[in-house]
PASE-987817 format. One record per residue (C-alpha): residue number from 1; residue in one letter; chain; y, z, x. Coordinates in pm, 1 decimal. Each point is the difference from the previous one (the first is absolute). Layout:
<sites>
<site resi="NUM" resn="A" chain="A" yy="Y" zz="Z" xx="X"/>
...
</sites>
This chain:
<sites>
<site resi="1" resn="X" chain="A" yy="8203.5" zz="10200.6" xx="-8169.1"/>
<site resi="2" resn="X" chain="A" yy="-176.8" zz="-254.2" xx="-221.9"/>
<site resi="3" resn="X" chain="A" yy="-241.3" zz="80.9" xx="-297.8"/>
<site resi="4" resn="X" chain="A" yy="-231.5" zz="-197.0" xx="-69.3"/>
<site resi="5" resn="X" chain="A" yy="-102.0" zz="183.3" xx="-310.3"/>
<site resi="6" resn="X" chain="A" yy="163.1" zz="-96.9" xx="-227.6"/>
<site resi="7" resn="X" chain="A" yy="35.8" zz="-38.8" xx="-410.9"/>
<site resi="8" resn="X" chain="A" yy="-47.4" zz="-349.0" xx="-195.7"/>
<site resi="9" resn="X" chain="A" yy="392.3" zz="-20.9" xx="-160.2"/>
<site resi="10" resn="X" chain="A" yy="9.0" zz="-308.4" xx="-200.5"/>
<site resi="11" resn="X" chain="A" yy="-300.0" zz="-261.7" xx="-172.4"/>
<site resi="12" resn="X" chain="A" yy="-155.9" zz="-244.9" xx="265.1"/>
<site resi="13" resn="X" chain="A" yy="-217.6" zz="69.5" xx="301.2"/>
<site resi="14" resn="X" chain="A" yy="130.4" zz="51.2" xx="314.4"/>
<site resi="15" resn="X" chain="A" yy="-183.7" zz="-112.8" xx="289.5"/>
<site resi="16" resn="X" chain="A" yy="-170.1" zz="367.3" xx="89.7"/>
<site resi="17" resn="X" chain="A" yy="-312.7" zz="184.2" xx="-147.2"/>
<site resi="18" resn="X" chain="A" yy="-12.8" zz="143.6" xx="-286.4"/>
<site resi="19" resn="X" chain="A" yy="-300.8" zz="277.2" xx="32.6"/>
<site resi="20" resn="X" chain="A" yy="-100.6" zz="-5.3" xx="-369.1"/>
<site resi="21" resn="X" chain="A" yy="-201.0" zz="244.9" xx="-183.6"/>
<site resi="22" resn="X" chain="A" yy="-243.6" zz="-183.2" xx="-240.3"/>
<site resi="23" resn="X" chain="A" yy="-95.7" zz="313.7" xx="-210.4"/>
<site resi="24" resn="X" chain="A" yy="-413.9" zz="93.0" xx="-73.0"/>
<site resi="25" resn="X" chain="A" yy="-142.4" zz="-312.3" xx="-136.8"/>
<site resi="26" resn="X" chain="A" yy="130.6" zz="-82.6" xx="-336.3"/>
<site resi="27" resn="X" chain="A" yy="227.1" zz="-311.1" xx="95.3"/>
<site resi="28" resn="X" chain="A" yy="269.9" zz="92.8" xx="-236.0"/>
<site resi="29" resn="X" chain="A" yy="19.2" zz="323.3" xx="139.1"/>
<site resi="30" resn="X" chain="A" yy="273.6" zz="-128.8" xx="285.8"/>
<site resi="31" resn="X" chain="A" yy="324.0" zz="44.8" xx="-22.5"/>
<site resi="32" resn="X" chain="A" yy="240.1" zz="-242.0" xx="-163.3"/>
<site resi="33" resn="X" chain="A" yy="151.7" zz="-64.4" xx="381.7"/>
<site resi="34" resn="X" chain="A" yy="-346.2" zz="29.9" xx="176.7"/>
<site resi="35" resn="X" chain="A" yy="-62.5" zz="-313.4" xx="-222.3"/>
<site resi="36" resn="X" chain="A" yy="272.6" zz="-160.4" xx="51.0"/>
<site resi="37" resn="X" chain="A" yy="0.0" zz="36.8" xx="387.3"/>
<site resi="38" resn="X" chain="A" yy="-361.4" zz="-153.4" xx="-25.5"/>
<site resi="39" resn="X" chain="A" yy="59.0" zz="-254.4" xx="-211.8"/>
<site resi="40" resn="X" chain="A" yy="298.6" zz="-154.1" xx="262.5"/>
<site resi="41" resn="X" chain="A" yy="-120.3" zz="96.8" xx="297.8"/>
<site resi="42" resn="X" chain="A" yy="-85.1" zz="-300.2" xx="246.7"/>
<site resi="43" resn="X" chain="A" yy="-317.8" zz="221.2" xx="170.9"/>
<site resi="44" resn="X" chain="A" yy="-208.7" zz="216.0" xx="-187.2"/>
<site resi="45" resn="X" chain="A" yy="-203.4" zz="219.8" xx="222.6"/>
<site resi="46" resn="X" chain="A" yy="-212.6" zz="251.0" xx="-197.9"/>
<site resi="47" resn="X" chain="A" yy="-257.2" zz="262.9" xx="41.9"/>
<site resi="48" resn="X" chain="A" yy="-302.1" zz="-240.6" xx="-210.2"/>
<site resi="49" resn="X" chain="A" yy="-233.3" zz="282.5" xx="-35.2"/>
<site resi="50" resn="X" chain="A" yy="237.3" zz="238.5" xx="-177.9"/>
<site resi="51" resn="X" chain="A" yy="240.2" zz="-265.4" xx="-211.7"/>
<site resi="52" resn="X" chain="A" yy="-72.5" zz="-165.1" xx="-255.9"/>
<site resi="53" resn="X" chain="A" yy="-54.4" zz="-427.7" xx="2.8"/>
<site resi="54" resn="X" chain="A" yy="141.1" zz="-44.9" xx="-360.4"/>
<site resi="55" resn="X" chain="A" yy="347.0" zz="210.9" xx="196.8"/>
<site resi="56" resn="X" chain="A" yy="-20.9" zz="-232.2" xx="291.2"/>
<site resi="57" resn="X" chain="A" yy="-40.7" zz="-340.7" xx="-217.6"/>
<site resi="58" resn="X" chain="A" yy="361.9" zz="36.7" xx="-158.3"/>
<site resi="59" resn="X" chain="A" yy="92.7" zz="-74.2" xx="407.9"/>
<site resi="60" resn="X" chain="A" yy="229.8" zz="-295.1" xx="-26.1"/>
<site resi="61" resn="X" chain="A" yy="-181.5" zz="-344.3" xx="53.9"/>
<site resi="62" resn="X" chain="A" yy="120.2" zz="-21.2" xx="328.5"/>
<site resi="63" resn="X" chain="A" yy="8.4" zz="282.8" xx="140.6"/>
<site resi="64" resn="X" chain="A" yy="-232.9" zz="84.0" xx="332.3"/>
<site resi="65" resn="X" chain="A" yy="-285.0" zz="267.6" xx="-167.4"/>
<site resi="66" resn="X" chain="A" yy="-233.3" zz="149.4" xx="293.9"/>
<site resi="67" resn="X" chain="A" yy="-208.4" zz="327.2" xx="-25.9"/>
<site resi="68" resn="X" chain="A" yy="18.4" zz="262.1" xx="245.6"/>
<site resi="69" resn="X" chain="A" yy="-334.1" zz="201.0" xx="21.2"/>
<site resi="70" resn="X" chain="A" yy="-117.0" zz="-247.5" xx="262.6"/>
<site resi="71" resn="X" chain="A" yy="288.2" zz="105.3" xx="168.5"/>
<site resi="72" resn="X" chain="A" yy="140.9" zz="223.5" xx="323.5"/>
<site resi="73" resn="X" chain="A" yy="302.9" zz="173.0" xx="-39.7"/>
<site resi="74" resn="X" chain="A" yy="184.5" zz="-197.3" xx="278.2"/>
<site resi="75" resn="X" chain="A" yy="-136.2" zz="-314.5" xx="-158.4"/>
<site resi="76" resn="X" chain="A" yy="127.9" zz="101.5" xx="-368.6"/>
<site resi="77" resn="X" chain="A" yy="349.5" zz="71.1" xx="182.7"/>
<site resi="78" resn="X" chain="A" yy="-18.3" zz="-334.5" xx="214.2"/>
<site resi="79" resn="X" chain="A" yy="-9.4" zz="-245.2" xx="-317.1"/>
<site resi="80" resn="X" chain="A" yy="273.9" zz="196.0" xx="-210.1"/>
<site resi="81" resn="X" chain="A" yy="242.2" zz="62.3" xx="304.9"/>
<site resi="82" resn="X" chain="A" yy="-110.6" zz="-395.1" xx="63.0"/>
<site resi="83" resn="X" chain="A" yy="126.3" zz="-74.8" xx="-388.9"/>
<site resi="84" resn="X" chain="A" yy="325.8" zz="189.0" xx="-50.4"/>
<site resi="85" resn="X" chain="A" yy="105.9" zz="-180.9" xx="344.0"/>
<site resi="86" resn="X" chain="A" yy="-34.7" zz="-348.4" xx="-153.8"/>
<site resi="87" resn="X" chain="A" yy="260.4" zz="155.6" xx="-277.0"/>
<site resi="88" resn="X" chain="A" yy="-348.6" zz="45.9" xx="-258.4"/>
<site resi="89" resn="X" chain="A" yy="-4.1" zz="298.0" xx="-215.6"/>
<site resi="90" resn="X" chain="A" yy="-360.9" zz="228.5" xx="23.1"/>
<site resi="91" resn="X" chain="A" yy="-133.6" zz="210.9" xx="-296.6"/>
<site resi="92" resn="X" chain="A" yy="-214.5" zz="247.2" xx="189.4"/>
<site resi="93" resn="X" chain="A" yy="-240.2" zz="143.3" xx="-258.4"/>
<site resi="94" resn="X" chain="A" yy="-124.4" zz="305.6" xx="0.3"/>
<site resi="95" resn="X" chain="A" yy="-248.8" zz="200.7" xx="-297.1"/>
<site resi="96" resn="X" chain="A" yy="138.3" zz="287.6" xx="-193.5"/>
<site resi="97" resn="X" chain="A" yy="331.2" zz="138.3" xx="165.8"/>
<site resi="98" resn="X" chain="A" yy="30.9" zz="-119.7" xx="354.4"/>
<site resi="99" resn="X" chain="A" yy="154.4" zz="335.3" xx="68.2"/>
<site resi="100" resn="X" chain="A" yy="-330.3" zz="209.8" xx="-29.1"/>
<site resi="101" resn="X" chain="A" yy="-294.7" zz="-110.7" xx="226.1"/>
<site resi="102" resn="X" chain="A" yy="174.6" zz="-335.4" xx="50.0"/>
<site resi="103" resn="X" chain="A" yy="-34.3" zz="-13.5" xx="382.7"/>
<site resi="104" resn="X" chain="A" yy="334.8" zz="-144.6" xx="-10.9"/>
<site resi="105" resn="X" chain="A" yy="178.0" zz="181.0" xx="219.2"/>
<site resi="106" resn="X" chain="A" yy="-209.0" zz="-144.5" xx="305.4"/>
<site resi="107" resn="X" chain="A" yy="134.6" zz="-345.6" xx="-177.3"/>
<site resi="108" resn="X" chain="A" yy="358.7" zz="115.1" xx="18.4"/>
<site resi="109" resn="X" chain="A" yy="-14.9" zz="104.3" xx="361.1"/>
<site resi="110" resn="X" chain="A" yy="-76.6" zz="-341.7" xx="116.1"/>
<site resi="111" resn="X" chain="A" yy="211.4" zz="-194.1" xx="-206.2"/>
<site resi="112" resn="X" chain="A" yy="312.0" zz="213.9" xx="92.2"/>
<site resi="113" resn="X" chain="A" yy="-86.3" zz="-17.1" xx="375.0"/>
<site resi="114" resn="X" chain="A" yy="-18.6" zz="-416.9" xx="-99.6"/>
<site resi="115" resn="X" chain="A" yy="374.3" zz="35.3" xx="-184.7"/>
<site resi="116" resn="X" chain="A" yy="-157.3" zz="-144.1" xx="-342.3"/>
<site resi="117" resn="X" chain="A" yy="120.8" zz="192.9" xx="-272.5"/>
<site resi="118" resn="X" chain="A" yy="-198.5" zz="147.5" xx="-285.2"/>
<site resi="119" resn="X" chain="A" yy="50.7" zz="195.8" xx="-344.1"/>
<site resi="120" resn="X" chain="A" yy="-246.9" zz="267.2" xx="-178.0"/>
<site resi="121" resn="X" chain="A" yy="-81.0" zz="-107.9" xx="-348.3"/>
<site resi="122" resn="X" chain="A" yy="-168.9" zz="287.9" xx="-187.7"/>
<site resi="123" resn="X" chain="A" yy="-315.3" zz="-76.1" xx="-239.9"/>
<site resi="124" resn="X" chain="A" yy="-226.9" zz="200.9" xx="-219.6"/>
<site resi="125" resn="X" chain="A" yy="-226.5" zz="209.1" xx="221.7"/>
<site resi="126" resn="X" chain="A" yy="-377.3" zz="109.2" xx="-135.2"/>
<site resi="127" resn="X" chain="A" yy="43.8" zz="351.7" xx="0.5"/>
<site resi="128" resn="X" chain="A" yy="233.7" zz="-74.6" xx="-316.1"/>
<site resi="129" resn="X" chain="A" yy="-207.7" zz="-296.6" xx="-155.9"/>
<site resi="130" resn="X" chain="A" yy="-261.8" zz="254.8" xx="6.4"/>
<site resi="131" resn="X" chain="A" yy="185.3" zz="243.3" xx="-170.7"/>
<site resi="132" resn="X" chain="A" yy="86.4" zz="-234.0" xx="-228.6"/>
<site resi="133" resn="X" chain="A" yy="-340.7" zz="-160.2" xx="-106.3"/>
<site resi="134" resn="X" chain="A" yy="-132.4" zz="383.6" xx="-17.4"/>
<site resi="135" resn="X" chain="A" yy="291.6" zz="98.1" xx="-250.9"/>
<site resi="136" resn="X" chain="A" yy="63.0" zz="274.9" xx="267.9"/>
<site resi="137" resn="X" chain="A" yy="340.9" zz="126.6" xx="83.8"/>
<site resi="138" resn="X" chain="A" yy="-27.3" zz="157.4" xx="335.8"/>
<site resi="139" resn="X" chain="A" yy="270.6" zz="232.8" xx="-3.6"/>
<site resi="140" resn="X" chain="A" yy="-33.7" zz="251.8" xx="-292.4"/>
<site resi="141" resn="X" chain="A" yy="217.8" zz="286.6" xx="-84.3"/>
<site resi="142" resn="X" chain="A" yy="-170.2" zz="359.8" xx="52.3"/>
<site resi="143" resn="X" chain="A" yy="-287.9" zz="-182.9" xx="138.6"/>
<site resi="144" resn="X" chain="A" yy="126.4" zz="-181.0" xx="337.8"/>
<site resi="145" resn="X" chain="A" yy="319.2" zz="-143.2" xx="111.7"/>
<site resi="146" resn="X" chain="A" yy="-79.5" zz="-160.1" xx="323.7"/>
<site resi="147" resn="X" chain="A" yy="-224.0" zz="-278.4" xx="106.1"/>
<site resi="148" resn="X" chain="A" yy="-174.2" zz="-60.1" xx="347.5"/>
<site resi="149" resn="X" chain="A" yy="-79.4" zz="-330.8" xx="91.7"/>
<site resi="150" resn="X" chain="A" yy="-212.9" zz="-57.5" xx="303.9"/>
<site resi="151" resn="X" chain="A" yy="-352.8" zz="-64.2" xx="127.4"/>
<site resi="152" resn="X" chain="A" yy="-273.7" zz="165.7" xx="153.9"/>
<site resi="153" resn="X" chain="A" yy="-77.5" zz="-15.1" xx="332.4"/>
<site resi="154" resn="X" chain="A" yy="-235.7" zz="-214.2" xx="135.3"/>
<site resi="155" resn="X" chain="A" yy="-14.5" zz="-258.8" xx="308.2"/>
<site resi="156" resn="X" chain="A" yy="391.3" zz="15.9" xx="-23.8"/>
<site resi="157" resn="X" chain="A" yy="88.0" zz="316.5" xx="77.0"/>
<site resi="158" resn="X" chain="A" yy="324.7" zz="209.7" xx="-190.7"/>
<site resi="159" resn="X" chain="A" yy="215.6" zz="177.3" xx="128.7"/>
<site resi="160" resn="X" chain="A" yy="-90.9" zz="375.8" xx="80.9"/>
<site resi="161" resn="X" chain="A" yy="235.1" zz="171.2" xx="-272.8"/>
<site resi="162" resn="X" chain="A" yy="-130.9" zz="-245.6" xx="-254.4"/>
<site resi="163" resn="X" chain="A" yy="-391.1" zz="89.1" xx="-42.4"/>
<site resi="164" resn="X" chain="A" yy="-114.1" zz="-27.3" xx="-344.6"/>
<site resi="165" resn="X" chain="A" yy="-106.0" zz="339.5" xx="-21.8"/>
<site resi="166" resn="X" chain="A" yy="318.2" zz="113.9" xx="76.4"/>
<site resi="167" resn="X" chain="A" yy="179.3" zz="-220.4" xx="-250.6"/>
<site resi="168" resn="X" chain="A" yy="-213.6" zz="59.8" xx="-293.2"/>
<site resi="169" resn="X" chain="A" yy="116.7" zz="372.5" xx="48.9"/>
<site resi="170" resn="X" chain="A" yy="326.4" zz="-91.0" xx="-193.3"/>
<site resi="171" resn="X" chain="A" yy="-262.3" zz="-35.8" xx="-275.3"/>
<site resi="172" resn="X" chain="A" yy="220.0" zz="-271.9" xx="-197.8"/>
<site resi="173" resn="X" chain="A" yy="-96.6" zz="-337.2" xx="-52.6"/>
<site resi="174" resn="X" chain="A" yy="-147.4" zz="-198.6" xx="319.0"/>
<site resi="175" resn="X" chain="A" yy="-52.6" zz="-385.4" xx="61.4"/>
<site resi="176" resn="X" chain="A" yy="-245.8" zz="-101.5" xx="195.2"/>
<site resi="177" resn="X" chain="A" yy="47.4" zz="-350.1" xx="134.4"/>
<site resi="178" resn="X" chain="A" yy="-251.3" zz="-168.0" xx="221.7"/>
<site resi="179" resn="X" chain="A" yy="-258.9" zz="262.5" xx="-70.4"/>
<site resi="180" resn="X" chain="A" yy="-301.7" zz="-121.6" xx="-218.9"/>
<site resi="181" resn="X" chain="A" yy="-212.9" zz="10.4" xx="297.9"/>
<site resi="182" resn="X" chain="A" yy="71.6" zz="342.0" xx="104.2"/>
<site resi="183" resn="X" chain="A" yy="-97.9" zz="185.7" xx="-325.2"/>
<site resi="184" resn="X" chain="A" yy="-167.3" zz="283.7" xx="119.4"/>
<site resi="185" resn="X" chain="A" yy="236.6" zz="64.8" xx="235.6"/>
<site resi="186" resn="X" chain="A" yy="213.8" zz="8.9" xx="-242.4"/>
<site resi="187" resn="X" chain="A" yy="-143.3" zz="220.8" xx="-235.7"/>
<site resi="188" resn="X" chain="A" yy="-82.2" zz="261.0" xx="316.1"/>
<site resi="189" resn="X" chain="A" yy="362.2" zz="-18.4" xx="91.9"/>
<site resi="190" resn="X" chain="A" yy="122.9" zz="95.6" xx="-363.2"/>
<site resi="191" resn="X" chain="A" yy="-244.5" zz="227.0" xx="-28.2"/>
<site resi="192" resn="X" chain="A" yy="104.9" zz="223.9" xx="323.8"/>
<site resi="193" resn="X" chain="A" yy="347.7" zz="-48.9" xx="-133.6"/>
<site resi="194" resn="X" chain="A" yy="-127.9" zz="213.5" xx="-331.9"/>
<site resi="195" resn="X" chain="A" yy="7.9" zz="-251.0" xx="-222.7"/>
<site resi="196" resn="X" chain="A" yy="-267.8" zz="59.6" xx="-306.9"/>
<site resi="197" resn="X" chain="A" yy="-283.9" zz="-201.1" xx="-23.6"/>
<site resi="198" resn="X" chain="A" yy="80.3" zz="-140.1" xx="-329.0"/>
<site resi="199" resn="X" chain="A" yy="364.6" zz="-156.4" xx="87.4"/>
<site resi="200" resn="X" chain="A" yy="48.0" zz="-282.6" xx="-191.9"/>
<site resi="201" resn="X" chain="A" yy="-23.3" zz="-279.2" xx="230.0"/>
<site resi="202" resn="X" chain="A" yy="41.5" zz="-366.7" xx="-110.1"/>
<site resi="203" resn="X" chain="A" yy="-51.1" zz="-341.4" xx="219.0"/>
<site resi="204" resn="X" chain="A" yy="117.8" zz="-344.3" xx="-84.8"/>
<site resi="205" resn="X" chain="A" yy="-135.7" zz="-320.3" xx="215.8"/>
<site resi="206" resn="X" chain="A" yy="208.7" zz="-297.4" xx="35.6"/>
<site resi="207" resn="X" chain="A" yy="264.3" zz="142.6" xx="-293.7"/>
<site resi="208" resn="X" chain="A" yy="123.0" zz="-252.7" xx="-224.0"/>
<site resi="209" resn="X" chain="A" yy="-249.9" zz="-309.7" xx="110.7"/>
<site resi="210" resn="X" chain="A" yy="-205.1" zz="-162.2" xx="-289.7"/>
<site resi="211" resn="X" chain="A" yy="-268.6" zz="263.9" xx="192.1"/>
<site resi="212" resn="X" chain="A" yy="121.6" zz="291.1" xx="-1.3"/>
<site resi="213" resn="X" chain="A" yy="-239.0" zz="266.7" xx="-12.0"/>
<site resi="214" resn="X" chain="A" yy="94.3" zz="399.3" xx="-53.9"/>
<site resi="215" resn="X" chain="A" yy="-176.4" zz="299.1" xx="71.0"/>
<site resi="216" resn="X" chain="A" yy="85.9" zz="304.5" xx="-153.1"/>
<site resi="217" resn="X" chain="A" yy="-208.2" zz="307.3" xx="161.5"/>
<site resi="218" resn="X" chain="A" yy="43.6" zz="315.0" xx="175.4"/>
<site resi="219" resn="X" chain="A" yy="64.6" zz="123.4" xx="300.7"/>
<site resi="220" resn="X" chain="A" yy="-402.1" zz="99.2" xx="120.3"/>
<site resi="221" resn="X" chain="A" yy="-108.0" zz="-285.9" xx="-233.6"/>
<site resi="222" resn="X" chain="A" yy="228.1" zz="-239.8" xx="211.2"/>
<site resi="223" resn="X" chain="A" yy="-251.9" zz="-149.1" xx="286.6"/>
<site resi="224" resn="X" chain="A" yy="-295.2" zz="-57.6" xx="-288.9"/>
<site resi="225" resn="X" chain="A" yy="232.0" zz="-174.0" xx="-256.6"/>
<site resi="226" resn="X" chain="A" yy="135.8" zz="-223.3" xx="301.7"/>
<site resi="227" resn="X" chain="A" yy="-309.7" zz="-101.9" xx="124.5"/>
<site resi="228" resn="X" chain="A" yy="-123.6" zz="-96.3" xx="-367.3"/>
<site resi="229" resn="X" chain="A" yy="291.4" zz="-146.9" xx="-97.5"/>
<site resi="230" resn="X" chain="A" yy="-67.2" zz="-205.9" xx="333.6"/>
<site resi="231" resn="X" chain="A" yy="366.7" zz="54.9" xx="108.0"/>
<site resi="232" resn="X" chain="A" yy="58.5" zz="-29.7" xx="398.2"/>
<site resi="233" resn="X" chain="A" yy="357.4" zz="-134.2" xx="27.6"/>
<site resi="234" resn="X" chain="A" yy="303.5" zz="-113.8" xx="-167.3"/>
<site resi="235" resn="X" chain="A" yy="16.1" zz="329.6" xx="-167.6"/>
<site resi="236" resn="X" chain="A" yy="267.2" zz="260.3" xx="-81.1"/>
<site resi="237" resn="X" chain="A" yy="-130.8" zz="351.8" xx="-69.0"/>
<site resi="238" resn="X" chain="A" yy="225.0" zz="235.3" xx="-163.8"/>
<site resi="239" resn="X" chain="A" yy="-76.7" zz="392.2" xx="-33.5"/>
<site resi="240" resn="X" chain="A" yy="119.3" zz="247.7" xx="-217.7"/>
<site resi="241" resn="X" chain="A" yy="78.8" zz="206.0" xx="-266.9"/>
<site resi="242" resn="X" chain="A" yy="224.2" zz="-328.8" xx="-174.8"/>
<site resi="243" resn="X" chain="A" yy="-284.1" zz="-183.7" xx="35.7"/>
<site resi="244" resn="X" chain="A" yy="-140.7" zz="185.4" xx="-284.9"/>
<site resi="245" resn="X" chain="A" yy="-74.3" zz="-268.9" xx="-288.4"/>
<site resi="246" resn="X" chain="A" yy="18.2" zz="284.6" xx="-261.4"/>
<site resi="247" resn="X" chain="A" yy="367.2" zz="65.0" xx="84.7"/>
<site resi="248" resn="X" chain="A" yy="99.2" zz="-215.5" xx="-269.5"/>
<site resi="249" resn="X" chain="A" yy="-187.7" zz="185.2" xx="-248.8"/>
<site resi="250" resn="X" chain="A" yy="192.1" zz="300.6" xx="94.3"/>
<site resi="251" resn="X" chain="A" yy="356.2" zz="7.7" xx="-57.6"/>
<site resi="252" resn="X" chain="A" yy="52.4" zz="296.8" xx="237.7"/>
<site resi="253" resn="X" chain="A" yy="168.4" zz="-191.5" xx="310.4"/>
<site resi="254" resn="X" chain="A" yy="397.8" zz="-77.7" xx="-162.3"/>
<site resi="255" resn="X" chain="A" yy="309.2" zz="-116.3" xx="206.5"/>
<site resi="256" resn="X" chain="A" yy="299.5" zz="205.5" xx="26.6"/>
<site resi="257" resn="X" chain="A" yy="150.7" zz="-340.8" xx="-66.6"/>
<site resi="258" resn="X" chain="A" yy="-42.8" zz="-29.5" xx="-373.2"/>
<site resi="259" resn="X" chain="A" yy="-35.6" zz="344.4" xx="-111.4"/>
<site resi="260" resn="X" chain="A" yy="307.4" zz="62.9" xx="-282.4"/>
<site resi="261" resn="X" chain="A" yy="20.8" zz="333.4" xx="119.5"/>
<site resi="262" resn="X" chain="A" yy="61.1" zz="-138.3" xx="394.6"/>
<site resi="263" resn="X" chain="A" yy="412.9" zz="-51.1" xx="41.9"/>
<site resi="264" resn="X" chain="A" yy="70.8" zz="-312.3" xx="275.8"/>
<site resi="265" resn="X" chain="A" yy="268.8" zz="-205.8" xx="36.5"/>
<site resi="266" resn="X" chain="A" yy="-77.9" zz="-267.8" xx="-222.0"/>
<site resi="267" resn="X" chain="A" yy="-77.9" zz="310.7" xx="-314.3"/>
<site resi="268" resn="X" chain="A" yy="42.7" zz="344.5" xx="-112.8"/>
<site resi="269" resn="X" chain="A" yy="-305.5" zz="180.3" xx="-44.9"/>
<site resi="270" resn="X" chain="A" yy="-45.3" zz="149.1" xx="-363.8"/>
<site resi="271" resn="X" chain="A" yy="-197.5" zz="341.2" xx="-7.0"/>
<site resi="272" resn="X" chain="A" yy="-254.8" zz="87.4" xx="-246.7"/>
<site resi="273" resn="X" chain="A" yy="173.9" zz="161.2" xx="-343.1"/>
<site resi="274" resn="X" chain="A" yy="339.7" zz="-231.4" xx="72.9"/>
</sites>
């Protein structure tokens, strides 16, 4: 049985596609190999409303550079399956981590049915440039431990065991991808799932790009602050208890990790009066 999955083991491009995760805007924000795949690849086919120019401009002279927005699926599969058969290597890029709502799976289907080969390379994703440019960590100890990330439902439907409402019962951290324009929902969702009104909730548009804008808010406050701020897409909202900006202020959220009294493998905990 063949695989046609399969990892990149030594420098230089093979002829196959390389599906490459650009991260959230910021061009340095790619990953050493993400850059260097793009910077040899002989077609560059990238999503042009998500990725940024200055990324795709350090393309090598001669490579082939096309944008896919205009684009079918089928035709997007055509011209790379077309490429790696003439022996050319194809940097496939994707925003944020193609892993989360990439749509590449639909990608991989049709290239394996074609025999070209491909390999995943992981980028930043928004939910975590978000975190980052809001200071937040999203998993904090006695607070939450989990995160949810997902979307509401809207003309695409979820699946049945994955309604918000029933999600946001796990009352951790939640977030919301592709959602700006579903606010209220939202909020009515959260709200049946007994989550307080005042949940800090915090959204960041286009994370990382020269304009970035962040929201910070709460939960019933959410649909008001989004329509002043003017924010309709390209948003990631995050909900929760860590999204509390005073946390810092605090001191009452501490890691088993470094706490002298906590014995792991790397140290022996010292208890208090030793």
């Amino acid at each position: 049985m063949s695989v046609l999955f399969e990892p990149n083991k030594q420098p230089g491009l093979e002829p196959k596609v390389y599906i490459v995760g650009a991260g959230p805007g910021d061009p340095e924000l790619i990953t050493v190999k993400g850059s260097n795949i793009l910077r040899s690849a002989d077609l560059v086919l990238y999503t042009d409303s998500l990725v940024n120019d200055e990324l795709i401009a350090t393309a090598k002279p001669s490579a082939q550079v096309l944008q896919s927005s205009g684009m079918d699926l089928e035709r997007q599969v055509d011209i790379m399956a077309e490429a790696v058969a003439e022996g050319r290597s194809v940097a496939r890029v994707h925003t944020g981590d193609p892993a989360v709502y990439g749509a590449i799976l639909e990608q991989m289907v049709l290239l394996k049915q074609r025999g070209i080969a491909y390999e995943i390379i992981p980028g930043v994703s928004s939910v975590f440039a978000s975190a980052a440019v809001l200071g937040a960590e999203l998993t904090v100890p006695d607070l939450t431990q989990t995160v949810i990330l997902t979307r509401a439902e809207g003309r695409t439907p979820v699946p049945e065991r994955e309604k918000l409402r029933d999600l946001a019962s796990h009352h951790c951290t939640v977030a919301l991808f592709l959602s700006a324009t579903l606010a209220k929902k939202v909020v009515a969702e959260f709200m049946a799932a007994g989550w307080r009104a005042d949940t800090p909730v915090a959204v960041v548009q286009r994370a990382t790009w020269p304009d970035q804008k962040i929201v910070r808010t709460t939960l019933e406050n959410l649909p008001a602050d989004l329509r002043a701020a003017g924010i309709t897409m390209h948003a990631m909202i995050l909900a929760g208890w860590a999204l509390d900006p005073e946390l810092v202020d605090k001191d009452a959220h501490r890691s088993k990790l470094y706490d002298k009294a906590f014995t792991h493998g790397y140290r022996k905990g010292v208890k208090a009066g030793e």
